[in-house]
C-alpha positions in Angstrom: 94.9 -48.5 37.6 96.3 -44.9 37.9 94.3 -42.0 36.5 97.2 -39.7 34.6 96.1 -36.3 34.8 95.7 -36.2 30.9 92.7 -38.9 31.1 91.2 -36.8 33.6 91.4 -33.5 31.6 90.0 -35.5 28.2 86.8 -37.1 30.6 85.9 -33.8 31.7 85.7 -31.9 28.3 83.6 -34.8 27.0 81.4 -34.9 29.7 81.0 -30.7 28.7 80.1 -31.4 25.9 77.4 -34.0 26.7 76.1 -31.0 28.4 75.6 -28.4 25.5 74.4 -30.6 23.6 72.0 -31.6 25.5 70.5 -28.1 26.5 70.7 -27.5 22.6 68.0 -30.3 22.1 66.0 -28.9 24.9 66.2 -25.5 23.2 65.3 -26.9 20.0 62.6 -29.1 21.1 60.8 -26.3 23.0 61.3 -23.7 20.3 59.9 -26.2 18.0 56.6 -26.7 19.8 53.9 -24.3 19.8 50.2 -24.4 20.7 47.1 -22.7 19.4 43.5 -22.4 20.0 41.2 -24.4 17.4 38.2 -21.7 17.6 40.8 -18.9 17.2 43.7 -20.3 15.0 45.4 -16.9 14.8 46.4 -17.0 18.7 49.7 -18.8 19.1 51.9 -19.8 21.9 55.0 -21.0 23.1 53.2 -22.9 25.9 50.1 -24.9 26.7 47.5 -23.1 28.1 43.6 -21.9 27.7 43.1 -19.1 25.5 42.8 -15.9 26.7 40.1 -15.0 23.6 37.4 -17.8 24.7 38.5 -19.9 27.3 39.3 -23.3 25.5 42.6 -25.7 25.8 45.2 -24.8 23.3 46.5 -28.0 21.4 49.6 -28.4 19.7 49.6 -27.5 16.2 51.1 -30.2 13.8 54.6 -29.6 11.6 54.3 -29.9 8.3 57.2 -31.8 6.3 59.5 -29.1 5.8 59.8 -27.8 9.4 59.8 -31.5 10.6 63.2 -32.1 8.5 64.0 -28.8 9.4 66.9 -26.6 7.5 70.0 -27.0 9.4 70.5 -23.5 9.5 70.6 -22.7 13.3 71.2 -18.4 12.8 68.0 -16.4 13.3 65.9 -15.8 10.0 65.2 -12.3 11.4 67.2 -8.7 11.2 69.1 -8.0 14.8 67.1 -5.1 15.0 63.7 -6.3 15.2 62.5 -8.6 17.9 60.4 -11.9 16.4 56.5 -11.5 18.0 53.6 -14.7 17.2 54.9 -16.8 14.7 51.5 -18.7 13.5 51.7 -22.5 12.0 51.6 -23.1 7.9 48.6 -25.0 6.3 45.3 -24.1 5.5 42.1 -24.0 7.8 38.6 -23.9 7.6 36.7 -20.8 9.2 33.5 -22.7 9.9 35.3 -25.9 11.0 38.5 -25.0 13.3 39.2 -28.6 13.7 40.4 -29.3 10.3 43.7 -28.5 9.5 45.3 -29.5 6.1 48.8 -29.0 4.6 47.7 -27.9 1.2 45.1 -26.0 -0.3 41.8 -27.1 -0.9 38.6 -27.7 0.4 36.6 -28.1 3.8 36.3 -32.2 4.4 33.0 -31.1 6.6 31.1 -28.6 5.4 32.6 -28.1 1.4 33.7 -24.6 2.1 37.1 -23.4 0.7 40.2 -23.3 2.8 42.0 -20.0 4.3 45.7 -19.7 4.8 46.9 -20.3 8.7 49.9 -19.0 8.3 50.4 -15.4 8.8 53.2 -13.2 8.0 55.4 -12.9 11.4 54.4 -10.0 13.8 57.5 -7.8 14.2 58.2 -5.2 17.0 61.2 -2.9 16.4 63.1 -1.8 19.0 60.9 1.4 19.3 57.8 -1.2 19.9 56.2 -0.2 16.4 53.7 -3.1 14.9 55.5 -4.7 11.4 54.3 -6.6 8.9 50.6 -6.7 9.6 48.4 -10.3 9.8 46.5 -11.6 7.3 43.2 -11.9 7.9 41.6 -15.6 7.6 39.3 -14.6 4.5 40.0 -12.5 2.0 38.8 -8.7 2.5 36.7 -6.9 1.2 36.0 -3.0 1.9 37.3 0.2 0.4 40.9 -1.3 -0.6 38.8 -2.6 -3.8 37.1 0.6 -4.3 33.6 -0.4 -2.8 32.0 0.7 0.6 33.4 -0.2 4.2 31.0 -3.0 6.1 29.3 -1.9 9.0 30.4 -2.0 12.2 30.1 -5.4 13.5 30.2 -7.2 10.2 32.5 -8.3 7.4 32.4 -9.9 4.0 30.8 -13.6 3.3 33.1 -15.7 0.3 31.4 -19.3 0.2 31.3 -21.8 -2.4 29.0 -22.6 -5.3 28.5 -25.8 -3.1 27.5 -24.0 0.0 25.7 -21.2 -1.7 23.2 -24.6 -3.2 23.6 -26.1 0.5 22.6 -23.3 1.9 19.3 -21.9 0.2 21.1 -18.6 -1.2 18.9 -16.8 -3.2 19.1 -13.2 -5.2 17.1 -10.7 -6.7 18.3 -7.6 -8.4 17.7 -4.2 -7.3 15.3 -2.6 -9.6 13.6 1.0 -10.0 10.2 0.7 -9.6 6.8 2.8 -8.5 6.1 1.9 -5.0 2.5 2.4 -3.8 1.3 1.8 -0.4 -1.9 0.4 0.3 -2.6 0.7 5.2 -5.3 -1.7 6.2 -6.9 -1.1 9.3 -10.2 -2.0 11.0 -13.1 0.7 11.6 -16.0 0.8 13.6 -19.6 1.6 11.7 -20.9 5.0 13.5 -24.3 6.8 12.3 -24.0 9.9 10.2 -24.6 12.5 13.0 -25.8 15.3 10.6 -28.9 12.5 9.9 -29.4 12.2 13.8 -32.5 14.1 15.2 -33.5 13.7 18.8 -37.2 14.3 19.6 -38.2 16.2 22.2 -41.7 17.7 23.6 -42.2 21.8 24.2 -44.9 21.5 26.8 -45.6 19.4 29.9 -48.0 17.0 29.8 -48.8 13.0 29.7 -48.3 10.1 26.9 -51.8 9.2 26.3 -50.7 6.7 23.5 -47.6 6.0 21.5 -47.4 4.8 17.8 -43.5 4.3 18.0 -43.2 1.3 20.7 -39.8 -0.1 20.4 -36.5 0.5 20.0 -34.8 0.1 16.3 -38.2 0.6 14.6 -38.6 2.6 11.3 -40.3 5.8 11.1 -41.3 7.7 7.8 -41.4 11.8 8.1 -44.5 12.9 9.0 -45.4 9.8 10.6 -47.5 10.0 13.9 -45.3 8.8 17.0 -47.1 10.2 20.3 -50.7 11.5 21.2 -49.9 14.0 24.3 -52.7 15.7 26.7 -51.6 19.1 27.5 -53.3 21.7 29.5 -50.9 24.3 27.4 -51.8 23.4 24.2 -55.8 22.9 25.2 -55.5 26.0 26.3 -53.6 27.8 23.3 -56.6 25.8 21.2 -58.9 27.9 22.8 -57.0 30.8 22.4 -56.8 29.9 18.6 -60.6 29.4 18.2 -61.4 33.1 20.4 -58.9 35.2 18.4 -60.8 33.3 14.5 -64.2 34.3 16.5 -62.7 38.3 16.6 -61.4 38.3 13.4 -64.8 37.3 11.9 -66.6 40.4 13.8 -63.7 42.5 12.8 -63.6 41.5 9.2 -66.9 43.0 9.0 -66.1 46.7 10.3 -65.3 50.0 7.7 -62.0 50.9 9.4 -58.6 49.2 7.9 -57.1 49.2 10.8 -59.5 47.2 12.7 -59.7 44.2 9.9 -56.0 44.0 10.1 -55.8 43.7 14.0 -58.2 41.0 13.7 -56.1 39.0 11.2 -52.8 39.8 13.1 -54.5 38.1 15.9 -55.6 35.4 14.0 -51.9 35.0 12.5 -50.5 34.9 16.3 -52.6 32.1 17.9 -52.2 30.0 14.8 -48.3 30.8 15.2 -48.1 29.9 18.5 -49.5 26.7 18.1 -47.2 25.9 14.7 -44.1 26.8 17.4 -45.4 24.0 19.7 -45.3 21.3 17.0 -49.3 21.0 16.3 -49.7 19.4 13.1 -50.9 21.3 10.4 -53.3 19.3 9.7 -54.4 19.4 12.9 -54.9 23.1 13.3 -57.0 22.9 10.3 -59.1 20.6 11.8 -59.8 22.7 14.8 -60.4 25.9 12.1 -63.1 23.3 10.2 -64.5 21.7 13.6 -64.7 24.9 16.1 -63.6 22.7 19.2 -60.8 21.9 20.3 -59.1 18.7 21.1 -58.3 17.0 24.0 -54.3 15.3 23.1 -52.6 16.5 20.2 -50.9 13.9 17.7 -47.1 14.7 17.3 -45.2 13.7 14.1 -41.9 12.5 13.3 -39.5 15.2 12.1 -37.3 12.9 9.8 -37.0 9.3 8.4 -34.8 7.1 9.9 -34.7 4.4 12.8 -35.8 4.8 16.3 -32.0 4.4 17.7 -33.3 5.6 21.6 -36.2 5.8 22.8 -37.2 7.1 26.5 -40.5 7.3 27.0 -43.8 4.7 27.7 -47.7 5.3 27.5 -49.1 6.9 31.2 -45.3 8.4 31.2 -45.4 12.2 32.3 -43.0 14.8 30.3 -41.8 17.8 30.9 -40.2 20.7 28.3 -36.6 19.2 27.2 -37.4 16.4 28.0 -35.8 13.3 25.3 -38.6 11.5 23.7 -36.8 9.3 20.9 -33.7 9.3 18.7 -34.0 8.9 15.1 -31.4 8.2 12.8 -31.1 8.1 9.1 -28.9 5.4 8.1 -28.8 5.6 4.4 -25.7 7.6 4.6 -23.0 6.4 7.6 -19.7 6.9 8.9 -16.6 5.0 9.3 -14.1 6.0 11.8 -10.7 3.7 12.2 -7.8 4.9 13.7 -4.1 5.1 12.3 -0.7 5.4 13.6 1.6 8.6 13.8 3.9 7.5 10.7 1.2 7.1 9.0 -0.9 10.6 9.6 1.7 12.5 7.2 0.6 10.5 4.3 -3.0 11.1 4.7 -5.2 13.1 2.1 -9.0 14.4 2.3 -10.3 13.0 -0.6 -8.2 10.3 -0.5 -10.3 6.7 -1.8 -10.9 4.2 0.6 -12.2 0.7 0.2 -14.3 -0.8 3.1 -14.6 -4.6 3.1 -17.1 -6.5 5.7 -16.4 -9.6 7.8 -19.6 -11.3 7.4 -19.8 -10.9 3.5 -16.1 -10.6 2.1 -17.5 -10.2 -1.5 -19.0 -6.7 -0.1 -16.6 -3.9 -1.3 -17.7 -0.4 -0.6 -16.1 2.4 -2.2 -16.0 5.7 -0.1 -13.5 8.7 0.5 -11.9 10.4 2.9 -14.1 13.2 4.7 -12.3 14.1 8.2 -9.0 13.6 9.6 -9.4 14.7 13.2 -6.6 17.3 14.5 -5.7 15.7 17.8 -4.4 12.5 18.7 -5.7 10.2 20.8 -3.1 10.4 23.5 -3.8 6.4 25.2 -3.7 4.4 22.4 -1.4 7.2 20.1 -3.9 7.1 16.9 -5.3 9.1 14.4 -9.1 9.0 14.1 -9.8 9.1 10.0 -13.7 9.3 8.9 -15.0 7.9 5.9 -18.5 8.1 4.2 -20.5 5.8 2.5 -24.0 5.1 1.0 -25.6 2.3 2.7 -28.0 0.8 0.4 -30.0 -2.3 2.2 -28.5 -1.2 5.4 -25.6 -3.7 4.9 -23.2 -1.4 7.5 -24.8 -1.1 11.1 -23.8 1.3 13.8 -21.3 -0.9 15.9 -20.4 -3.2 13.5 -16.2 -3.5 12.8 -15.7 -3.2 8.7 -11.8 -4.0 7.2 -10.8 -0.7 5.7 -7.7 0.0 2.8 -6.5 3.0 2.3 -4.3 3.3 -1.5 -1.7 6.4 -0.5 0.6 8.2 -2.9 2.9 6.2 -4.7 6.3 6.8 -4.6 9.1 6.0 -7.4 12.7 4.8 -6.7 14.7 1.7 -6.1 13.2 -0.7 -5.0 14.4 -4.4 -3.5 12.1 -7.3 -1.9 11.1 -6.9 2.0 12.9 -10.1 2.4 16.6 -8.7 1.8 16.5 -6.3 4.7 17.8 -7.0 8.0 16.3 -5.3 10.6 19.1 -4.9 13.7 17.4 -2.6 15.2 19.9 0.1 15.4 20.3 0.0 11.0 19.1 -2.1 8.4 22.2 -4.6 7.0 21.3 -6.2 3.3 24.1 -8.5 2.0 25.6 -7.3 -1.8 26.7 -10.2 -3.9 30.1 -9.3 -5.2 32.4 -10.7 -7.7 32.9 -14.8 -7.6 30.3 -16.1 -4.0 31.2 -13.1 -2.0 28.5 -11.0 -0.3 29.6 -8.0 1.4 27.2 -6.3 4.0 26.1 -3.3 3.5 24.0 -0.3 5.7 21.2 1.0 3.9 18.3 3.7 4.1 14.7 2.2 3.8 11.5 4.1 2.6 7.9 3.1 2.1 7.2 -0.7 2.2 4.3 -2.3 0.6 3.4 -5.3 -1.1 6.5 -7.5 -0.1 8.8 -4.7 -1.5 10.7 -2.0 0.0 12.2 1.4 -1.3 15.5 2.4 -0.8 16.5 5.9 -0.5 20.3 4.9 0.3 23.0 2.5 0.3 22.4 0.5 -3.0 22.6 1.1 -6.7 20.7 -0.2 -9.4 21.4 -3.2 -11.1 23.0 -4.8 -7.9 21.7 -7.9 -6.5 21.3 -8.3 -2.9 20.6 -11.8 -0.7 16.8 -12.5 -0.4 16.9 -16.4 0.9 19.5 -17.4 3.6 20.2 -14.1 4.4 20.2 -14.4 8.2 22.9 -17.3 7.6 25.1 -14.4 6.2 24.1 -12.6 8.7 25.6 -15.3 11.4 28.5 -15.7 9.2 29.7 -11.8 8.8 29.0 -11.0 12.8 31.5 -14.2 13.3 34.0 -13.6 10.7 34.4 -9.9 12.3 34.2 -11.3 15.4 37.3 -13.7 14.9 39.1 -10.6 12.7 38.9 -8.6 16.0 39.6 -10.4 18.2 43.1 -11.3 16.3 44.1 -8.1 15.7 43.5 -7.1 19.5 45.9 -10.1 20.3 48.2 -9.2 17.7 48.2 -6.0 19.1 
């Protein structure tokens, strides 16, 4: 059959058209799909891919009804003059599980929680490369566009459910102005009054010929004999004694004044110099009564107390300085603990301290505060703090450790529980609750903390109640939320 050129001009316009349409369906069908990441809904694009925020597989993100009938209307929705940036998928997602994606509003199918818009207004660019119409944020914010504080770096605002605050443990407590006293516990070491320490020493060389004080620890009474010593110096000033008493008697006889009183001043001397080498009283008078004088001399102990040293034997040969014994009185003793730097400025003379012991907890000792010493111990960066107490029955030993408590000045303010704070390291983050389940986070200044409770001296107001149970799941929460939030608006941007 012959072709006319007419059939020929009418086959190749249809086959034309075949074309167009064809690469309008195209068009269409790849405008029409988009992909998004589910850990990061806010990122969109026009391709598969991973995302560039955390790595995963973008998936394609279902139609909903409307843009699967679609309008008809193929003209741009958007002014010539602005150029059309991420254009984010309608429905409604859950923060906590990115997986679940639902058409209408409503609640998490997982976890309870309630569901954000995923749909964003479109990001514009004019033609000068200006931002538009800003994203919305997944959650609803909170900061100073509703009048109260900015978060803190880092963090944003918590909104959960009346079901998940149950689920999760979320407790409160108001913040209340209270007197806040501080009560530091450390642990001291028993030490022996040094005022009531005497060492015993001999002022003449000579040899122990017998010792009434044989052991370490044993208890001595003033006045109490403790050592018989043989001395050729104090035999010898004996003598002396007993020549000068013989003068004195011839001299008490003569007419002249003068001679009487040189007899007695001689008398006074000899009797002086053996008082100034620690021979008894009693002793002296012996020799005055007797006429002869004795071979060892019996020294007595200078105080009461316990022998605490003790350096010398029977047979043992002394010289002058020489360190006999150590004798302690330990009805009166010291406590000495040590306490940190922070701690130092709070720190009173006078100040009353309880003393507890470890081997009798129903012991309490009541004592004060009697030295603070004026350096610091520069290894172990401590304050050495004294206390003194009566020590009845001997109940606190030199050496042994004693719990001590120490009441310092109270302070009055606001005051929350020790369990709201946060401790980052850097600031301390307590979580508000706000109107409806919001918490917002919130930097505050802390004080003195005792007794499970903690003053705040900025940050909080009275009468506000602040997160004391499940806070570090807020915690988690807000660092993720802001996490997400800035991460979207960097891609958006």
């Amino acid at each position: 059959m012959t072709v006319t050129p007419t059939v020929r001009l009418i086959a190749a316009a249809a086959l034309a058209c075949a074309v167009v349409l064809a690469a309008g369906c195209a068009d269409r069908t790849a405008e029409a799909t988009r992909y998004h990441c589910p850990m990061h809904p806010t990122y969109v694009a026009d391709r598969p891919g991973d995302c560039p925020i955390c790595g995963m597989r973008l998936v394609p993100i279902e139609k909903t009804g409307d843009s699967a009938q679609g309008t008809g209307d193929s003209s741009p929705s958007h002014p010539p003059d602005q150029a059309v940036g991420h254009v984010h998928t309608e429905g409604y997602i859950c923060t906590m599980c990115p997986e679940v994606h639902e058409r209408a509003p409503g609640r998490c199918r997982v976890c309870g929680m309630k569901l954000v818009p995923a749909a964003t207004t479109e990001h514009r660019h004019d033609d000068h490369g200006h931002a538009g119409d800003a994203a919305a944020l997944p959650w609803r914010p909170i900061g100073p566009a509703d009048g109260s504080p900015a978060p803190p770096p880092g963090y944003a605002a918590v909104e959960l459910t009346t079901d998940g605050l149950r689920l999760a443990g979320v407790q409160t407590a108001p913040v209340e102005r209270a007197t806040l006293g501080r009560t530091v516990r450390t642990v001291g070491s028993v030490q022996a009054d040094e005022t009531r320490v005497r060492h015993v020493h001999t002022k003449v060389s000579g040899w122990i010929e017998r010792l009434h004080v044989s052991y370490t620890g044993q208890p001595v009474r003033r006045g109490q004999p403790i050592l018989e010593i043989y001395s050729p110096e104090l035999l010898a000033s004996q003598e002396e004694f007993l020549r000068a008493r013989e003068v004195a008697g011839r001299f008490a006889a003569s007419e002249l004044p003068e001679v009487r009183r040189g007899g007695e001043e001689l008398l006074a001397a000899s009797r002086r110099r053996l008082e100034l080498l620690d021979v008894p009283a009693a002793a002296i008078a012996e020799i005055e009564r007797t006429g002869t004088a004795r071979r060892t001399v019996t020294l007595l102990a200078p105080v009461s107390g316990h022998v605490t040293a003790k350096a010398t034997f029977e047979g043992h040969q002394v010289e002058p300085g020489m360190e006999l014994f150590e004798i302690s009185d330990l009805s009166r003793v010291w406590v000495e603990a040590a306490f940190y730097e922070y701690e130092a400025a709070s720190l009173r003379l006078g100040e009353p301290a309880t003393v507890t012991l470890a081997y009798d907890p129903t012991v309490r000792l009541a004592g004060r505060i009697a030295f603070i010493a004026p350096t610091l111990d520069p290894a172990s960066r401590t304050l050495s703090v004294r206390f003194e107490f009566d020590n009845p029955g001997l109940r606190l030993k030199p050496g042994m450790f004693a719990d001590v408590e120490v009441r310092l000045d109270s302070t009055e303010g606001l005051v929350v529980p020790d369990t709201a704070i946060i401790d980052t390291g850097e600031r301390r983050i307590v979580f508000v609750a706000g109107d409806g389940d919001t918490f917002e986070p919130r930097e505050v200044t802390i004080g003195v903390r005792a007794d499970g409770r903690a003053s705040v001296l900025a940050g909080l107001a009275e009468g506000e109640r602040v997160a004391v149970r499940a806070n570090f799941l807020l915690d988690s929460e807000s660092r993720l939320r802001a996490a997400i939030g800035g991460a979207g608006a960097a891609h958006r941007h």
